[in-house]
Structures are given as structure tokens and as C-alpha cells.
N, C-alpha and C positions, 0 to 999 in steps of 0.2 A: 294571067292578069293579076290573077291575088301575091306572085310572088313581088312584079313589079310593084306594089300599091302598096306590101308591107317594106319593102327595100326604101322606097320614097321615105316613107313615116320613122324609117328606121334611121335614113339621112338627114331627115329634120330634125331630129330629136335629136341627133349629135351635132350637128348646128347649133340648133338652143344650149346643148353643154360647153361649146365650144366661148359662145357667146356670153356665158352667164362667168362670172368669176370663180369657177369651179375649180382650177389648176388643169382643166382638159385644154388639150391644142390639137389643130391639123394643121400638119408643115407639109406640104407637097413637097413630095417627091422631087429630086432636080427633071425636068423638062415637063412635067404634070401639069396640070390644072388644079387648083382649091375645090373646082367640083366635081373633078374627077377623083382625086383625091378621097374625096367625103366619099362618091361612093361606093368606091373599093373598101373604105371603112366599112360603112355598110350593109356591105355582102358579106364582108369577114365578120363582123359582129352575128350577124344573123345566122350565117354558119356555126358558130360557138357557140349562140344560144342554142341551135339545134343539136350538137355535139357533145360540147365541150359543158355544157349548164347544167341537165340531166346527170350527169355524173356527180358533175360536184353537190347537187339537191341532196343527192342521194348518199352519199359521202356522209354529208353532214348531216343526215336525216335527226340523230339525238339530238345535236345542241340545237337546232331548229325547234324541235319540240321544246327542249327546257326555255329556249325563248322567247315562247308563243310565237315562231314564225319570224323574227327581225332578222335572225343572221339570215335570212338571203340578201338581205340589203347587201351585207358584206360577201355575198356570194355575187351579186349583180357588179359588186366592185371588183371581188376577183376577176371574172370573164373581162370587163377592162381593161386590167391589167395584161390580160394575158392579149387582148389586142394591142395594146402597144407593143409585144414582142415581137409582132407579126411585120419586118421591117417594107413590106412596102405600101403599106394602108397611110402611112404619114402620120396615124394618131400616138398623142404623146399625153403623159399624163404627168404633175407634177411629184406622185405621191401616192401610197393610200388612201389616208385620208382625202386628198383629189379626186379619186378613184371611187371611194362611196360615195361622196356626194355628188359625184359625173352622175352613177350610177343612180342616182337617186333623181337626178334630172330628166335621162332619159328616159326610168322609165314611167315617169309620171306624165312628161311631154308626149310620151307612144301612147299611155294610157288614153289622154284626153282626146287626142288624133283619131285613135281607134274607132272613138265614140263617135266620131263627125264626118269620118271617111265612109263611104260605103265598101262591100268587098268581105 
């Protein structure tokens, strides 16, 4: 149940980027749905955070400290990135810069959700 309940919040929160003027898009797929679509994003996102995220923390562990902690923003934007790659999730991103600031949507919109979802 907690996997479905973080996938939801994980779909909403790219919804909200999607929505917001961030340079984030979901183009479904040819014969898909826009809500199916989202949640194969999703699942691929939360897959990469569990994957694909820990690596790059870890990677980047120096300039992180000399940061005080900001470059993960731009680490929250790389794993975006790298879901756009991923050609059948639909999500597209304009940019970079699109990409930290998605990345800064979602995960402020997961933060707040977290808070109010139980699970």
C-alpha cells in the first residue's frame, strides 16, 4: 500500500510541474492516456530516486558540502533529466534550467503531500 500511496503523490507532484510554467511537459505516448502516461512517469521517477539518486548524492558528496547542501537541487534536476531519456514515460523537459526548477516543484509539492497523506 505505501508503494501505491508514494507513486500517487509522486504523480501529483509531476502534475503540479507539469502545470506550473516550469518548461516540464507530459506528451503521451501515441495510443496512451495523459494518466497513464503520468504514471509510468511516476514509477520511472521513483525508480531513479531509489537507483539512480543515491549515486549521484554520493558522487557529488564534496560540492554538496562546500554548498551547505543546495547542489542537490541540481541533482533533483539531473534525475529529471534523466527521466526524459527514459522514451516511454512521455515526460519532456525544456532545459536545465526547466529541470531544476521542475525539480524544485516536485519536490516541494511531495514534501507538503507527505505531510497530509497518511502511510
Amino acid at each position: 500500500m505505501g508503494f501505491l500511496i508514494t507513486t500517487v503523490v509522486t504523480a501529483v507532484s509531476l502534475w503540479v510541474a507539469t502545470q506550473l510554467p516550469t518548461g516540464a511537459h507530459i506528451v503521451a505516448p501515441a495510443g496512451e492516456d495523459y494518466i497513464v502516461a503520468l504514471a509510468i512517469s511516476a514509477i520511472a521517477l521513483g525508480l531513479l530516486n531509489g537507483i539512480v539518486r543515491p549515486v549521484l548524492v554520493l558522487l557529488s558528496l564534496p560540492i554538496t558540502c562546500v554548498t551547505l547542501g543546495l547542489f542537490i537541487v541540481v541533482v533533483n534536476g539531473l534525475v529529471l533529466l534523466i527521466l526524459t531519456l527514459i522514451p516511454f514515460t512521455g515526460f519532456q523537459l525544456d532545459g536545465l534550467w526547466s529541470a531544476i526548477i521542475a525539480g524544485i516543484v516536485v519536490s516541494l509539492t511531495s514534501f507538503v503531500l507527505n505531510r497530509f497523506v497518511p502511510g
